[in-house]
N, C-alpha and C positions, 0 to 999 in steps of 0.2 A: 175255097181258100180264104183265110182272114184276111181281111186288108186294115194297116199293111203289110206285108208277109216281111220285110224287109227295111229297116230306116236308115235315116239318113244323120248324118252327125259329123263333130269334130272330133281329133282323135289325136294323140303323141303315141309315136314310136315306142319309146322305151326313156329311162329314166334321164337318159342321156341329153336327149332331146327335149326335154318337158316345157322349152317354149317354141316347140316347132309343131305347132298345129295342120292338120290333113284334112281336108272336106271327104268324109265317103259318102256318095252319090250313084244314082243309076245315072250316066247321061245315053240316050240314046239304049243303042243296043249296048254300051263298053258299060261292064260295072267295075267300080272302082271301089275294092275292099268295104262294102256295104254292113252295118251293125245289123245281124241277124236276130231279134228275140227268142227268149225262150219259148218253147212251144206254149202257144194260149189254153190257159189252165179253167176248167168251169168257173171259179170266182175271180180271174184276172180284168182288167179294166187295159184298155188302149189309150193312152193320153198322147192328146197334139199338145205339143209345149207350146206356151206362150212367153214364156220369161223363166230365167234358170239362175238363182243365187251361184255365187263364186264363194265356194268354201276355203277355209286357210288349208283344208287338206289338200287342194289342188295345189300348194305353193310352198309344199313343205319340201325342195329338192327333187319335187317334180318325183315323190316317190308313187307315185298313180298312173300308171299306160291307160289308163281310161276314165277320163276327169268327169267328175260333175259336180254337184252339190242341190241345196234343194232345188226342186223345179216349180214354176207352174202354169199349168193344163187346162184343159179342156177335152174332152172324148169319147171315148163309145165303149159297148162293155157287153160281157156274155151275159147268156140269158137267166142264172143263177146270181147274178152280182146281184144285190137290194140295197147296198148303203148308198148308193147313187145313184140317179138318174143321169141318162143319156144327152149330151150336150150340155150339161151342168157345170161351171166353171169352179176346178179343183185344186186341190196341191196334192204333191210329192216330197217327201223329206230326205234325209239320207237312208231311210230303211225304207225296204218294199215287200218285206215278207217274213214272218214269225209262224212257228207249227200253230200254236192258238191253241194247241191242245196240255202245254204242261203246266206243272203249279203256277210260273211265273208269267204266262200269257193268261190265265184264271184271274189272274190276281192285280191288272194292269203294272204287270212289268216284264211286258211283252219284247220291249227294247233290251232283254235282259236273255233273251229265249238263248239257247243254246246253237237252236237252228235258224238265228233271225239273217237275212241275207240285205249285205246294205244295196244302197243304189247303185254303187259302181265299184268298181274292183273284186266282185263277189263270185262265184262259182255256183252257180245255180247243180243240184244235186242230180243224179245220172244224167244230167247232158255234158259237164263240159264245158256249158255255156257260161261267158264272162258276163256281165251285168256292166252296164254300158251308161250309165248314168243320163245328168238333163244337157247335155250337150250337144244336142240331137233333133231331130223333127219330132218324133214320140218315143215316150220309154211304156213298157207293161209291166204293170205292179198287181199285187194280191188288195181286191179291194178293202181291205185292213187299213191300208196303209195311203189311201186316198181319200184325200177330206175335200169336202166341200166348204168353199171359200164365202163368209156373206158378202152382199153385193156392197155394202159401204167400203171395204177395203179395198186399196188401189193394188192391181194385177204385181206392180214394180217394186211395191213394199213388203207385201205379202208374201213374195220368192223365197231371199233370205229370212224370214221369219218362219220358215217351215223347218230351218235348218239351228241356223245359231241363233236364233230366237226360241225356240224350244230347247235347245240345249240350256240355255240360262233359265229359262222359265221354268222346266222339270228341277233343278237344280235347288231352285229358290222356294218353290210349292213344298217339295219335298223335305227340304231343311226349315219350314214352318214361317218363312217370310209372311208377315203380315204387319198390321198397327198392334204397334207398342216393342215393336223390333230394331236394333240397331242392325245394320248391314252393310258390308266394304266390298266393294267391288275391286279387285287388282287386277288391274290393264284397260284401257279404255278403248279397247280395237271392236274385232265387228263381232262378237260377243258380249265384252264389256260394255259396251255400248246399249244391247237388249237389255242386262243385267242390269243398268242403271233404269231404262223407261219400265222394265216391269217390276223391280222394287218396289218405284215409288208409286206404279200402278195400284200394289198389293198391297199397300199403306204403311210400309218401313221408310225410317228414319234411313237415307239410303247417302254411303259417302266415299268417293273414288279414290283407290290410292294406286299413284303410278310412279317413276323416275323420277320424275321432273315436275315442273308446274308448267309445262309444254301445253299443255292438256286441262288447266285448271278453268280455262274459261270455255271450250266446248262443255265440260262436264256439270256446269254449274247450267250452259244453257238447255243441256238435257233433264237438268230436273233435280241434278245431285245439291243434297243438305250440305254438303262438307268436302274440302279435298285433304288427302294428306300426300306429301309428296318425301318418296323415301332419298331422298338426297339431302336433305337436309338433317343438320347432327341433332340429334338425338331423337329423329321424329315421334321414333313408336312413343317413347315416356309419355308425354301428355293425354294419351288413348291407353293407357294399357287398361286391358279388362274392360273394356270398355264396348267392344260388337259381342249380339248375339250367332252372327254368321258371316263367313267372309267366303265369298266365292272368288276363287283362283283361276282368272282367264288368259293369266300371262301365255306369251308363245314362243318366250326364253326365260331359262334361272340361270344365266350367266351372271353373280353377282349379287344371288339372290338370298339376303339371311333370313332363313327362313324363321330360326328363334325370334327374331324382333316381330314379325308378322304376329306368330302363335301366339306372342305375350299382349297383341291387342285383343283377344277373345275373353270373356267373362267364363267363369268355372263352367265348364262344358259347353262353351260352344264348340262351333263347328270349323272347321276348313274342309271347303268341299273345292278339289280341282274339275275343270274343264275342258281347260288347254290340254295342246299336246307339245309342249316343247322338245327341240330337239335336243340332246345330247346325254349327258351320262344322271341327269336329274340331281336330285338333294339326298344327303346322308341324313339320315332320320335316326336321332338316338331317344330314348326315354326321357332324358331331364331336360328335354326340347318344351314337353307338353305337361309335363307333371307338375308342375306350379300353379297351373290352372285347373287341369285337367281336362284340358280341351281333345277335340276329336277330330282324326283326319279322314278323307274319306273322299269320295269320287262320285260324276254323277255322268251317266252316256242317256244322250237323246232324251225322248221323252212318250209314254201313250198313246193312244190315237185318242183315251179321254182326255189327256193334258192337252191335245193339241186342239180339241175343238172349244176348251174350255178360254186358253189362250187366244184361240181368234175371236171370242167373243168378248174379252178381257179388252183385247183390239180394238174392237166397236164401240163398247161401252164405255173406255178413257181416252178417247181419241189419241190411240197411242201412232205416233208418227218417226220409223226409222230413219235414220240418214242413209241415203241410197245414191250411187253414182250409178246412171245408167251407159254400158259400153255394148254398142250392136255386136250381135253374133257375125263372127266370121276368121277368118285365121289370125290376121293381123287384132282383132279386137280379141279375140282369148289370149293372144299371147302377151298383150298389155295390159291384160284385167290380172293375169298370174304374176307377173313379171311386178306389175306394181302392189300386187300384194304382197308376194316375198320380201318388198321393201318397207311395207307396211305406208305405203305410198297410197290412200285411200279414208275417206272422214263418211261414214265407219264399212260399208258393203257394196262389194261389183252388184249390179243384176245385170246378165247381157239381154237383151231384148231384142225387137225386130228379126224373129224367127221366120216372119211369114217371109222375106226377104232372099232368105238367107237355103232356105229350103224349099220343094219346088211338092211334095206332097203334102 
């Protein structure tokens, strides 16, 4: 029998409930609703978490019965796995598995696969089996999707960087961030936040635009060239045509004009979205973008090459997130959700102290 045949974790009900956290555990002989894995696959890896990012999708309404976000690990693995060694300190993102075999896994846009199964909420294929995310003593992934962490990055930083830290970074790589690049970031949460440290990583003129000027002095302390804040009358004028790329990390358009945005981009730039706001989104007509000829477009997750590329991007500019660290346990998830729904947080939960909180 693998060990462990059975983990242990926290869990919500249903959407209802989404800050009432449950411990499932063996105690003794009584098992209390235990997370079961999917059966161990020849290339699967077993990770002991050590530290688990708090994604904004665990706080969207609590629409997730089985929370997690990035993880990371440490653990053991079948005898087919090769991208890893044994007792090697790793991460987990929000995805754990892609076929590998169609054009878009060929082609490093494996995050794109048809068949890729995220880390939690996902339905693993003839079992049934839910995907249970890092909320838990171990999760089992496809070794694809387990990276090895270098030893200069701290375990607590590293978490959410696996997550919305590669969401921004594939985002940015992809839409050709570099020197000699203009770049806006909108919203300065625990996305915008990576978006601002790896712009100016990647050597773009990099500059935040949010609500308010709430935000103008963390943004300048992370690194940012420039703020613009759309509350002020006429803001966009002075910028217009002005970014080669604006990544979109807002996580509402409640009030959001989106023509003033568009009319900062130079003839074909970009608008590349992130976020997942809630509700009925923006009306997109033609002579929104025909002036410039700017492009709209979208970006999910990111490689397993973006992501080792990115951790070494890490090392090499001492890139350092803002992290609030809250211990694993019922009361501590439901505070780490509950204050990110309010966006109550400068800029990512990691909960930590797993070994504590779990007993394998």
């Amino acid at each position: 029998m693998v060990y462990p045949d059975t983990f242990e974790g926290f869990q919500v009900d249903s959407s209802e409930t989404w800050t009432t956290f449950t411990k499932r555990e063996t105690q003794q002989k009584l098992i209390r609703r235990q997370i079961k894995p999917k059966p161990f696959g020849d290339y699967d890896v077993d990770v002991k978490i050590l530290a688990c990012g708090v994604c904004g999708s665990d706080a969207v309404g609590g629409q997730n019965t089985s929370l997690s976000a990035s993880a990371m690990k440490s653990w053991e693995k079948r005898p087919k796995v090769t991208l890893i060694k044994t007792g090697e300190r790793v991460g987990v993102g929000a995805q754990i598995y892609s076929c590998l075999d169609c054009k878009q896994c060929k082609n490093d846009n494996e995050t794109y696969c048809r068949h890729q199964i995220d880390t939690y909420g996902a339905i693993w294929p003839d079992t049934g089996i839910v995907s249970q995310g890092g909320y838990a003593s171990h999760i089992r992934a496809h070794e694809h999707w387990v990276f090895p962490i270098p030893d200069a990055l701290n375990t607590t930083e590293v978490a959410p960087m696996l997550c919305a830290g590669l969401t921004a970074f594939s985002a940015l790589v992809r839409n050709g961030a570099g020197p000699g690049k203009k770049i806006g970031i909108v919203g300065l949460g625990g996305i915008g936040h990576f978006g601002v440290l790896f712009a100016k990583a990647l050597g773009a003129e990099t500059w935040v635009i949010s609500r308010s000027h709430a935000k103008e002095a963390d943004s300048l302390k992370l690194g940012a060239d420039g703020f613009i804040a759309t509350a002020d009358k006429d803001w966009n004028e002075p910028h217009r045509m002005a970014f080669d790329l604006i990544i979109n990390t807002a996580n509402s358009s409640d009030g959001f004009d989106l023509q003033k945005y568009l009319s900062l981009l130079d003839v074909h730039g970009r608008w590349i979205s992130v976020g997942l706001p809630e509700g009925a989104g923006q009306e997109i007509k033609s002579n929104m973008f025909m002036e410039n000829g700017c492009l709209i477009g979208a970006s999910h997750l990111g490689s397993r090459k973006e992501v080792l590329i990115m951790l070494q991007l890490a090392v090499d500019r001492g890139i350092h997130p803002w992290v609030e660290e809250v211990d694993i346990s019922e009361q501590g998830c439901a505070e780490a959700v509950m204050r990110l729904h309010k966006n109550d947080v400068k800029y990512r939960f990691t909960l930590t102290n797993f070994d504590k909180a779990f007993t394998t």
